[in-house]
C-alpha positions as a printed Julia matrix, in Angstrom:
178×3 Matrix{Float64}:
 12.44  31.6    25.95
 12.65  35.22   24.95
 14.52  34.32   21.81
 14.48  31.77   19.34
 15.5   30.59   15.91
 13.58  33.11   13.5
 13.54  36.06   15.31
 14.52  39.24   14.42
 16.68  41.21   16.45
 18.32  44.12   17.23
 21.5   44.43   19.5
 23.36  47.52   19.72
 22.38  48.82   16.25
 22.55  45.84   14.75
 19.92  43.95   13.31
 19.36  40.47   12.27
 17.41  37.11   12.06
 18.38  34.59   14.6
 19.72  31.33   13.02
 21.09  29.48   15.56
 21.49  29.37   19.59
 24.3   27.28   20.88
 25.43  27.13   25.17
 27.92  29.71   24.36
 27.09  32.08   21.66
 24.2   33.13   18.93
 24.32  33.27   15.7
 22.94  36.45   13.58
 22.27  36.75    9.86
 22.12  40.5     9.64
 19.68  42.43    7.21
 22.52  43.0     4.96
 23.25  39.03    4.73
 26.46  38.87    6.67
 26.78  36.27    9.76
 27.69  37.29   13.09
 28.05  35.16   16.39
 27.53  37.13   19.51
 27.93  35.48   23.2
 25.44  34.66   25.15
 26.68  37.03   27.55
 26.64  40.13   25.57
 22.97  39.39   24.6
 22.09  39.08   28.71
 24.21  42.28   29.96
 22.98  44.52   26.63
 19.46  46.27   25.78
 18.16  43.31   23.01
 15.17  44.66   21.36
 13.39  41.32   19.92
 11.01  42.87   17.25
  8.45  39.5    17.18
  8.32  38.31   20.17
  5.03  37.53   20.53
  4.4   38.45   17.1
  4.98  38.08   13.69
  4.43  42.04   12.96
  6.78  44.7    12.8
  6.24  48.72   13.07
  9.21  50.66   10.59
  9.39  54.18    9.47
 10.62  56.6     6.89
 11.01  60.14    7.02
 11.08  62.76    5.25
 11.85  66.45    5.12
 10.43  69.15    2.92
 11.23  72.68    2.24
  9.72  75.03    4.89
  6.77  76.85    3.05
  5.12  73.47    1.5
  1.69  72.87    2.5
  1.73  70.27    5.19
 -1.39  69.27    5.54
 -1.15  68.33    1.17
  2.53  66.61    2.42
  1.21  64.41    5.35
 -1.52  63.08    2.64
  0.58  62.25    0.06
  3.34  60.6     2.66
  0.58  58.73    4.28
 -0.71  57.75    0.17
  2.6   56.6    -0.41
  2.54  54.33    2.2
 -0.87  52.85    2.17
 -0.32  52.1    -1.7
  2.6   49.63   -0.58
  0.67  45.94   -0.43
  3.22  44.66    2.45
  1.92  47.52    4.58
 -1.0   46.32    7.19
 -4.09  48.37    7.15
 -4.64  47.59   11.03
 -2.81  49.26   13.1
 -3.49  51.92   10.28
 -0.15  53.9     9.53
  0.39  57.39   10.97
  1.85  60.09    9.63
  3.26  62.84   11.93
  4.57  66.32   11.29
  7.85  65.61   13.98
  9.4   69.15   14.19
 10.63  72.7    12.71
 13.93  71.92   11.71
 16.77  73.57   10.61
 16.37  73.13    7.01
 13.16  71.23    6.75
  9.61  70.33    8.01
 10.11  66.99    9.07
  7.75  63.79    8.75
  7.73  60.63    9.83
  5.12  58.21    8.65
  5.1   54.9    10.83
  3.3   51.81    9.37
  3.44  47.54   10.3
  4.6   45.17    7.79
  4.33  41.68    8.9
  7.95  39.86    9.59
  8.45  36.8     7.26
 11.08  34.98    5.27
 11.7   36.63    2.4
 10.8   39.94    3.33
 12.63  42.97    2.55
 12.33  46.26    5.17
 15.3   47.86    3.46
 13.18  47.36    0.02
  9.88  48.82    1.41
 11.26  51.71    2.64
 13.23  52.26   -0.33
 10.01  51.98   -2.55
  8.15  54.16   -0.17
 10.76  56.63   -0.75
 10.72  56.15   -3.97
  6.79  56.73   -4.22
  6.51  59.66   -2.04
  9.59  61.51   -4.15
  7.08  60.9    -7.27
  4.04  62.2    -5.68
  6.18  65.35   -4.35
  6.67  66.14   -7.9
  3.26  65.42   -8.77
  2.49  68.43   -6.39
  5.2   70.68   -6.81
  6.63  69.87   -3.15
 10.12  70.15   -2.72
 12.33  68.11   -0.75
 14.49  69.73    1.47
 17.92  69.55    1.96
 20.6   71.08    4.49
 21.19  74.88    3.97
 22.55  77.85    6.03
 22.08  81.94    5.71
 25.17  84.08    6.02
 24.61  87.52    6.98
 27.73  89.82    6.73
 28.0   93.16    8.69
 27.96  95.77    6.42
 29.86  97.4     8.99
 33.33  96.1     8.45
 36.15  97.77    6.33
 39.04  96.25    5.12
 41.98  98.39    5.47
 45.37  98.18    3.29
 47.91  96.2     5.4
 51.38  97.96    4.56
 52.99  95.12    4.67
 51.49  93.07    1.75
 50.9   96.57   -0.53
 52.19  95.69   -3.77
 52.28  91.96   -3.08
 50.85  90.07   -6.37
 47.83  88.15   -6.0
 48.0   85.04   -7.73
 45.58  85.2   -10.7
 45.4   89.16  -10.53
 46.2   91.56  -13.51
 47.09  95.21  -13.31
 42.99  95.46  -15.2
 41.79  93.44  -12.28
């Protein structure tokens, strides 16, 4: 049977352990602890991505962007120490960390790593102390975590002419000094 009572999946964004399978319908406890029953037939005519079948192992990520101008090579070292420090992180497959892209407001990494899937376990909670780890070691090194930004550049070109209309017209806030 591709799935059974235990496993975790993921259906349309959602994702959840299996706890029961009944003719009609399967029911779902989803990471965030509510229960959901989905048909049968939605989990045959939908992509289902079962993340242990066949195995009790499970590959996450976290990423993370930093301000363009950091030294990446110091980044991907500290992302991939902030991982490897985590005891619910498997040394085989050994984690990768990869710079993904020039972005608009960052250089952006992504450091993927296998946790093994049990009861108990928390992905939400590794990330989050991953996060938590690499923001520390970021300071450590004086590397900056980016966030979203844009550049305006104005044309020095334009001239604002008097409208004769609103001459004279008070502008709220204004004085006869201002």
């Amino acid at each position: 049977r591709p799935i059974r009572i235990g496993d975790l999946l993921e259906v349309n964004g959602t994702l959840g352990r299996v706890e029961a399978i009944n003719v009609r319908s399967t029911r779902i406890k989803r990471v965030d602890g509510v229960r959901i029953v989905i048909p049968n037939s939605h989990l045959l005519e939908n992509m289902v991505v079962n993340w242990n079948l066949g195995d009790q192992d499970i590959r996450i990520f976290v990423c993370v962007g930093v301000a363009y101008g950091s030294p990446v090579r110091l980044v991907a070292e500290l992302i991939e120490k902030a991982v490897t420090e985590q005891e619910d992180v498997l040394a085989d497959p050994e984690p990768r960390v990869l710079f993904q892209t020039f972005g608009n407001s960052a250089l952006e990494f992504e450091a993927y790593f296998w946790t093994p899937l049990r009861p108990g376990g928390d992905l939400r909670r590794l990330r989050s102390e991953i996060r938590f780890r690499i923001d520390a070691l970021f300071r450590e090194n004086g590397i900056t975590i980016a966030f979203p930004q844009q550049d305006v550049h104005l044309d020095g070109t334009l001239k604002l002419e008097p409208d004769d209309q609103n001459i004279g017209q008070a502008i709220p806030g204004a004085t006869e000094e201002n």
